[in-house]
C-alpha positions in Angstrom: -2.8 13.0 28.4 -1.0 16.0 28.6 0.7 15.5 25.2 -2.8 15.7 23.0 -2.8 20.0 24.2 1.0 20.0 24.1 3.5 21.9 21.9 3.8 21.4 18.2 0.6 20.0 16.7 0.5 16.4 17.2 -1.4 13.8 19.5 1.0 11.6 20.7 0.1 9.1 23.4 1.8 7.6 26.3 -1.2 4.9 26.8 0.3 2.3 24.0 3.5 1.0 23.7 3.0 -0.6 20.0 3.7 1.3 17.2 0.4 1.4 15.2 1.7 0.0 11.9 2.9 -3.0 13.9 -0.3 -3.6 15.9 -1.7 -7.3 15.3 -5.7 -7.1 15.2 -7.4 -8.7 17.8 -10.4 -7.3 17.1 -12.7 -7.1 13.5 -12.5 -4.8 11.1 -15.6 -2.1 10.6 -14.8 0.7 8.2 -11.2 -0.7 6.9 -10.7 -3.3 4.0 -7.9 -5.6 4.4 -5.9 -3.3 1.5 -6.5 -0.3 3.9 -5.2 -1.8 6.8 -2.2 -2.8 4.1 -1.9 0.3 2.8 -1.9 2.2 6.7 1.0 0.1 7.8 3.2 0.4 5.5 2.8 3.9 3.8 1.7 5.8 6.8 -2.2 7.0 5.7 -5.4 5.7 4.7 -8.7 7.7 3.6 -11.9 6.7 4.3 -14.1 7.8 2.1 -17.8 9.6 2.8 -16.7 9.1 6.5 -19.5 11.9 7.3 -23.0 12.9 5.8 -22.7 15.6 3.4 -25.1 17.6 5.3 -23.1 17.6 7.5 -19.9 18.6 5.7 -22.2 21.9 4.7 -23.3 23.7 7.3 -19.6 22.9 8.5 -18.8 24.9 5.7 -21.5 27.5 6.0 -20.0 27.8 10.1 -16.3 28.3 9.0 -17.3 31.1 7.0 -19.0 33.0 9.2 -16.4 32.4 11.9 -13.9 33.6 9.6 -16.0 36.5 9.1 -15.7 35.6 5.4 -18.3 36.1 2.4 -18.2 32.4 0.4 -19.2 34.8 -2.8 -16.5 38.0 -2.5 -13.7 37.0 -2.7 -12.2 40.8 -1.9 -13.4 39.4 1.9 -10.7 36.3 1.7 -7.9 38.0 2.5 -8.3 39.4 6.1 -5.2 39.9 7.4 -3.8 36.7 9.8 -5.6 37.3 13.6 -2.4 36.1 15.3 1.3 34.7 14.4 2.0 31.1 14.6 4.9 30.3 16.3 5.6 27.1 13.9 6.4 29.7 11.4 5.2 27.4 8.6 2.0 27.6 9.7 1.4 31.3 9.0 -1.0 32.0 6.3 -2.6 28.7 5.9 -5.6 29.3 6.6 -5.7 27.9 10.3 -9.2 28.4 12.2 -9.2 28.0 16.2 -12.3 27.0 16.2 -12.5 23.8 18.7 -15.6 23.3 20.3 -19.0 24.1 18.6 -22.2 21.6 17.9 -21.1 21.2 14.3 -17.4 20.0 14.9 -18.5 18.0 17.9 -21.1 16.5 15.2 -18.6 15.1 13.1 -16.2 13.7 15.9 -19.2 11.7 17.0 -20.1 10.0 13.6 -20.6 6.4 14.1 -18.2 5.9 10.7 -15.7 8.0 12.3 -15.3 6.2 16.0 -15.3 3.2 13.8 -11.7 3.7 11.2 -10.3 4.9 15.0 -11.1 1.4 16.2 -10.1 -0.1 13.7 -6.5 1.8 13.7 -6.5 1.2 17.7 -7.2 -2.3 17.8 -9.2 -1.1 20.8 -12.6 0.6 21.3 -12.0 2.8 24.8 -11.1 6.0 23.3 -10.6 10.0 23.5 -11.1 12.6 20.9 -8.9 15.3 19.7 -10.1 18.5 20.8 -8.6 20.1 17.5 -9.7 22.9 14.8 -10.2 23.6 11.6 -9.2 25.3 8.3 -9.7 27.4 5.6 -7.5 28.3 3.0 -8.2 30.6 -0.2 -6.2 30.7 -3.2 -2.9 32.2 -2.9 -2.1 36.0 -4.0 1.7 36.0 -3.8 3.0 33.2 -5.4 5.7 31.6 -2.6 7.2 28.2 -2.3 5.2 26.0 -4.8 5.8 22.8 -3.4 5.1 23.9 0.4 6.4 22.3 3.4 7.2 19.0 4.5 8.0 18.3 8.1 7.2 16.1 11.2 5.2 17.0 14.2 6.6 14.5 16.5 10.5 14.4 17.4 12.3 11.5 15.3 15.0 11.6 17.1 13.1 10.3 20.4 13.6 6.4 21.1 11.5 5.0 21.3 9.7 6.8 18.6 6.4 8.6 19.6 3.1 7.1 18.9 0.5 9.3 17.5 -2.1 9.4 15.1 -3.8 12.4 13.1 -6.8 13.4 10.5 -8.2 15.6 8.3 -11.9 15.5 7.3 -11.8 17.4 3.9 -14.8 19.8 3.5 -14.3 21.1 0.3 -12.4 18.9 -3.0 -9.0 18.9 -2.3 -6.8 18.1 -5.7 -3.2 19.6 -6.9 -4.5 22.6 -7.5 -6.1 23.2 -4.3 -2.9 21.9 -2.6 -3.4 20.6 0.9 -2.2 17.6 2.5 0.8 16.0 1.3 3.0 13.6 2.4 6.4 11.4 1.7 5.5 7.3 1.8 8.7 6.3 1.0 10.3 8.0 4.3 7.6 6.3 6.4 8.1 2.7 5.5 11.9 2.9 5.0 12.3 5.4 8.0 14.7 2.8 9.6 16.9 2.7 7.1 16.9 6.7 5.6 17.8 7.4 9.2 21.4 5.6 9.0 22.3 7.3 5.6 21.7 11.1 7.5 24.7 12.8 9.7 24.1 12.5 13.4 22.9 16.3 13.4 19.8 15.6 11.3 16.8 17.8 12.0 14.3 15.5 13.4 11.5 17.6 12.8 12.0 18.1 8.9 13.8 15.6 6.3 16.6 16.1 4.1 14.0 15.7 1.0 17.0 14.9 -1.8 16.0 12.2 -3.8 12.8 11.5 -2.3 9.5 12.0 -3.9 6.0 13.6 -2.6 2.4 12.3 -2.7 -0.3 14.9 -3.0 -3.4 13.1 -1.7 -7.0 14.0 -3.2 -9.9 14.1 -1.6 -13.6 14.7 -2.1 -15.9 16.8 0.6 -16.8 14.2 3.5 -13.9 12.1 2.8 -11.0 11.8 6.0 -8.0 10.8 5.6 -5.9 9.4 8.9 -2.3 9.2 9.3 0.3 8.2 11.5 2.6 10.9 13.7 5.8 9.6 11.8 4.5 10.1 8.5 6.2 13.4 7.2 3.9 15.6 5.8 3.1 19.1 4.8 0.6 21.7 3.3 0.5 22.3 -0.4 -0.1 26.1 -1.4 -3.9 26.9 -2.9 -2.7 27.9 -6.1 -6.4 27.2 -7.7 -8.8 29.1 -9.3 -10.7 31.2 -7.6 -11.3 27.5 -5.3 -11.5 27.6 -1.1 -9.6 24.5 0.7 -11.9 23.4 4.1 -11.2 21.1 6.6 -11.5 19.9 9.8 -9.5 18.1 11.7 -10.3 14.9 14.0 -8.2 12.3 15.6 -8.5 9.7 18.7 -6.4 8.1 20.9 -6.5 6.0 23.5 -8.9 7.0 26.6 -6.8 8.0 29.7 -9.6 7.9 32.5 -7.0 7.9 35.2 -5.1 11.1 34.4 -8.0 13.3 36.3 -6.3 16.4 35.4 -6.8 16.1 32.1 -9.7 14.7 31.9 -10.8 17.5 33.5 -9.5 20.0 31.7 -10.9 18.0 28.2 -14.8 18.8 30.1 -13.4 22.8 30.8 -13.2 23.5 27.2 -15.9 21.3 26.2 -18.3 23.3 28.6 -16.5 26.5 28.2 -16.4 26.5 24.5 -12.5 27.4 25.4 -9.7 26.8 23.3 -6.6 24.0 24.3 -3.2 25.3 25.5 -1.1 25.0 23.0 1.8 26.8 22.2 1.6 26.2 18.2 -2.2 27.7 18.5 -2.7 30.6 20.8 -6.2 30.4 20.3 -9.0 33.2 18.7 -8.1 36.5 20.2 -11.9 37.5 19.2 -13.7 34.5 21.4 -15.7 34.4 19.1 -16.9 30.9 19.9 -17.9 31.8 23.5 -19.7 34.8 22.4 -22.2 32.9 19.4 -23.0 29.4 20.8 -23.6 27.2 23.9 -22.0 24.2 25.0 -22.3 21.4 22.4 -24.9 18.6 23.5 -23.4 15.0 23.4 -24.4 11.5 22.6 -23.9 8.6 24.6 -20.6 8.2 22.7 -19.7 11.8 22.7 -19.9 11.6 26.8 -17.0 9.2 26.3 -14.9 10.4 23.4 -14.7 13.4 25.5 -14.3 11.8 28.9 -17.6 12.8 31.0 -18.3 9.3 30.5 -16.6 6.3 31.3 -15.8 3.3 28.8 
């Protein structure tokens, strides 16, 4: 599925042709309550919460900062200048980590909890992991744009619209403070009908925000919140404290066994410990994952959220 390493950074999927908040269940619900499935269809998002151990959320933690080459108690060591320009320009300076492939990230993409809500947003159980990254995001020195960014990773204008799903496990507690995600409801469950009040030329990758509102979503370490492609979201600014925003993030889609090529190239960086090719994230121009680990050992369901396995 050559559009999970493609440009921008979304995870759109040619393998379904429903969109996911029109999917009829066919099969049980595991981790989602009937008000979460309510509540992913028709705003766009749904957190599930303690979807991971905590131990694992800490040594997470404990591994970011050491791959960031950043001391958790100075805080004169948090403001390292960026390793390499983003070429979604938004993305500069927040706190982006191309980390993609070590034991403790493979850990969390291969929770039981985690497979489940995936399922459950799938309506089917044969499916591929995101090989995606993580983040870490101090408080900021300059004050900028308070209110950060709100835009979409998928094209809008495309019909029919991309399908695509997306999540961030939080590692640290995210509140209004910390910033991080945030996202517009309203635009996702009225999308159809915002779309014939804008001028032909709209920008389909970010909204004319006039006279709509923003959700800032909390969250507490372990907690992972899912949403859908067409949601339009952002990052709030860390204007905390003295307080660190973590994350990781981890999505599924639907398994393409077929497609060999990228199958294959899903096992390269797996073994490899080598970053995806995509043009939003260049990848670590240090290595540094190749040069302190080995290849992450898998579980019977890691084999086939990654693809070595088949469903």
């Amino acid at each position: 599925m050559q559009a999970a390493m493609g440009k921008r950074d979304s995870h759109p999927t040619a393998a379904a042709t429903t969109q996911l908040k029109d999917i009829r269940k066919t099969l049980p619900l595991r981790v989602l309550s009937k008000a979460d499935w309510e509540q992913w269809t028709t705003k766009g998002y749904v957190i599930v919460r303690q979807a991971v151990p905590a131990a694992n959320v800490e040594r997470l933690v404990d591994l970011l900062w050491r791959f960031d080459e950043k001391d958790p108690a100075d805080p004169a060591t948090w403001y390292a200048p960026q390793r390499r320009e983003h070429k979604m320009k938004e993305l500069n300076n927040t706190g982006m980590l191309e980390i993609y492939n070590r034991q403790y990230l493979w850990d969390n993409r291969m929770e039981r909890r985690v497979y489940d809500v995936f399922v459950d947003i799938w309506d089917r159980e044969d499916l591929w992991v995101t090989i995606d990254r993580a983040n870490l995001n101090p408080p900021k020195q300059v004050k900028g744009n308070p209110n950060g960014f709100i835009h979409w990773d998928v094209d809008t204008s495309i019909r029919p619209l991309p399908i695509g799903v997306q999540g961030v496990l939080s590692l640290q507690k995210q509140d209004g403070d910390v910033g991080g995600f945030q996202c517009v409801p309203y635009l996702f469950e009225h999308f159809e009908e915002w779309v014939k009040t804008q001028p032909a030329d709209r920008d389909p990758m970010h909204p004319d925000m006039s006279g709509l509102s923003v959700v800032n979503i909390d969250m507490d370490p372990g907690d992972l919140m899912i949403f859908n492609s067409l949601l339009a979201h952002g990052v709030r600014p860390n204007h905390s404290d003295g307080r660190v925003r973590m994350a990781q993030y981890i999505a599924m889609h639907p398994a393409e066994w077929d497609n060999e090529a990228e199958r294959l190239e899903r096992i390269r960086l797996w073994r490899d410990l080598d970053h995806p090719q995509r043009d939003a994230f260049p990848g670590d121009p240090r290595g540094w994952e190749k040069r302190n680990a080995g290849t992450a050992t898998l579980t019977p369901l890691g084999e086939m959220l990654l693809g070595l396995a088949r469903w």
